[in-house]
C-alpha positions in Angstrom: 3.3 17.9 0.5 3.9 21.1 2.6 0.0 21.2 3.3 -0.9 17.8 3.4 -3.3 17.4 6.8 -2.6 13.7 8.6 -5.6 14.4 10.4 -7.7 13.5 6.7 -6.5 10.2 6.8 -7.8 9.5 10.2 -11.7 9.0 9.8 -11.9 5.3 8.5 -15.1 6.7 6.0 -13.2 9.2 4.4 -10.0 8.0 3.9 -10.4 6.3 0.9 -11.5 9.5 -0.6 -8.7 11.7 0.8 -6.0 8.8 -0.4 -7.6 9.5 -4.2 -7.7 13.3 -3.6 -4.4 13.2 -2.1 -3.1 11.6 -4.9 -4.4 13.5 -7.5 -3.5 17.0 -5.9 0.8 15.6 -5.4 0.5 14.0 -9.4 -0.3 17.4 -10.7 3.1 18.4 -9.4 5.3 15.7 -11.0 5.9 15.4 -14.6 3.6 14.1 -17.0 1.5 13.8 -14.0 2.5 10.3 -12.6 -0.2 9.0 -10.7 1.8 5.7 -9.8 4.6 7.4 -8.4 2.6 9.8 -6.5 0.1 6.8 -5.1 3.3 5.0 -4.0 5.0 8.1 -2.4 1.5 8.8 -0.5 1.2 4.8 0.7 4.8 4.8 1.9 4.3 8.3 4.1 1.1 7.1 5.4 2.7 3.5 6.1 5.7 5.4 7.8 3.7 7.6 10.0 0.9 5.0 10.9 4.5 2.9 12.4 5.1 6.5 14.3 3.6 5.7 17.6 3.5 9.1 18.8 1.4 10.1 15.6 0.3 6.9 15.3 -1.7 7.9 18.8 -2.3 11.6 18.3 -4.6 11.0 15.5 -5.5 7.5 15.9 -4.3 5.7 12.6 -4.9 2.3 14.6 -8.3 3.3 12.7 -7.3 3.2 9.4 -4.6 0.6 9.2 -6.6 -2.0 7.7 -7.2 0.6 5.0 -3.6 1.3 4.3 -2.7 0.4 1.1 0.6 -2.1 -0.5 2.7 0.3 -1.8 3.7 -0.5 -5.0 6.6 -1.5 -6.9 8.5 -4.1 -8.4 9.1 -5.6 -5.5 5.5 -5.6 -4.6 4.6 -6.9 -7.8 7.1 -9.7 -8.2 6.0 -10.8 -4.8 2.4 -10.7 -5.4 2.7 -12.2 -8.9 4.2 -15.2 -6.8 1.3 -16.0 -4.6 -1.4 -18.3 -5.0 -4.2 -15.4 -5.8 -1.7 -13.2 -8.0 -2.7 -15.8 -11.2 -5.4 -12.6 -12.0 -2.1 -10.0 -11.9 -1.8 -8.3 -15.0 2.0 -7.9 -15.9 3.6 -5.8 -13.9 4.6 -2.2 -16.6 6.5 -0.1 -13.6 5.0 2.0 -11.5 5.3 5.0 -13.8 2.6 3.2 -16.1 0.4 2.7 -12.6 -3.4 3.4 -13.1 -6.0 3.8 -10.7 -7.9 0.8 -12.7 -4.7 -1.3 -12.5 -3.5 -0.4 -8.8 -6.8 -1.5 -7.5 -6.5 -4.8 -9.6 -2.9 -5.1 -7.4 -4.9 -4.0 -4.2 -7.4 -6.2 -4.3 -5.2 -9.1 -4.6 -3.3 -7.7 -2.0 -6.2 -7.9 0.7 -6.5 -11.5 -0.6 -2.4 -12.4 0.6 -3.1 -10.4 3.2 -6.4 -12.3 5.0 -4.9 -15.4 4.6 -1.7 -14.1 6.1 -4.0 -12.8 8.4 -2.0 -9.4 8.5 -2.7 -5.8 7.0 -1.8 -5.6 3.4 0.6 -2.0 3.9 2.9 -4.9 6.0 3.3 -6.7 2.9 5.3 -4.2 1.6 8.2 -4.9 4.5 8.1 -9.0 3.6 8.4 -8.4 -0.1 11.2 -5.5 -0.3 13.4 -7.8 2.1 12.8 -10.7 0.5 15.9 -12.9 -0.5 15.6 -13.9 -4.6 14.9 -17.5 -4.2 12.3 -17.2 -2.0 9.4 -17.8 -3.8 6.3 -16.6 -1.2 5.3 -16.2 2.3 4.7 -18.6 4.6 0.5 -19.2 5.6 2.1 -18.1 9.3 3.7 -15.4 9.8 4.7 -13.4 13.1 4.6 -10.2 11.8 2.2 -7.2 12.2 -1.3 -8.5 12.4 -4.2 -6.5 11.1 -6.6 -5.0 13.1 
């Protein structure tokens, strides 16, 4: 990740296309070339430096937030299976097993939680990890980070 450029994921347009390339480039460099893990490590930096509000600002992430993706994990997938629109959610294998076909099954039911929740699906990620056991989904109202 020594050479990865923030400044790629700034153009709203291209980001979707530097996330895959991105992706690619870091799975080549873990074993058996772990596309899951490597999505997942990407989402969680870009998350983490989106929150930044000194990068944040210097290369206007405000842009791309809405395209941020839910990081994902168990925690992600027990809390998405939960929700009304995670009936469609194949069964969660690990994130090892993570597919580009499978994580944008996951995303796209993501966006769904999210609109209702009326907040960015990356913020997800924070309700679900910190989420006690018995609760079994979020609220329709929530007073968290709303998406832009």
């Amino acid at each position: 990740m020594d050479n990865l450029d923030i400044r790629q994921f700034s153009s709203p347009a291209k980001f979707a296309h530097s996330l895959d390339l991105a992706t690619k480039s870091l799975a080549k460099r873990l074993p058996k070339g772990r596309w899951g893990a490597a999505r997942k490590f990407l989402n969680i930096y870009l998350r983490n430096i989106t929150y930044n509000f000194h990068l944040r600002q210097k290369y206007r992430l405000d842009r791309v937030e809405s395209l941020l993706e839910l990081p994902m994990d168990s925690f992600a997938a027990k809390g998405l299976h939960t929700e009304p629109e995670g009936n469609v959610l194949p069964r969660w294998k690990g994130v090892i097993h993570l597919t580009p076909e499978s994580s944008a099954i996951y995303q796209v039911v993501a966006a769904l939680v999210a609109a209702r929740l009326t907040i960015c699906r990356v913020h997800l990620d924070l309700h679900y990890w910190r989420r006690p056991p018995s609760s079994k989904r979020l609220p329709d109202h929530q007073d968290s980070r709303r998406c832009r």
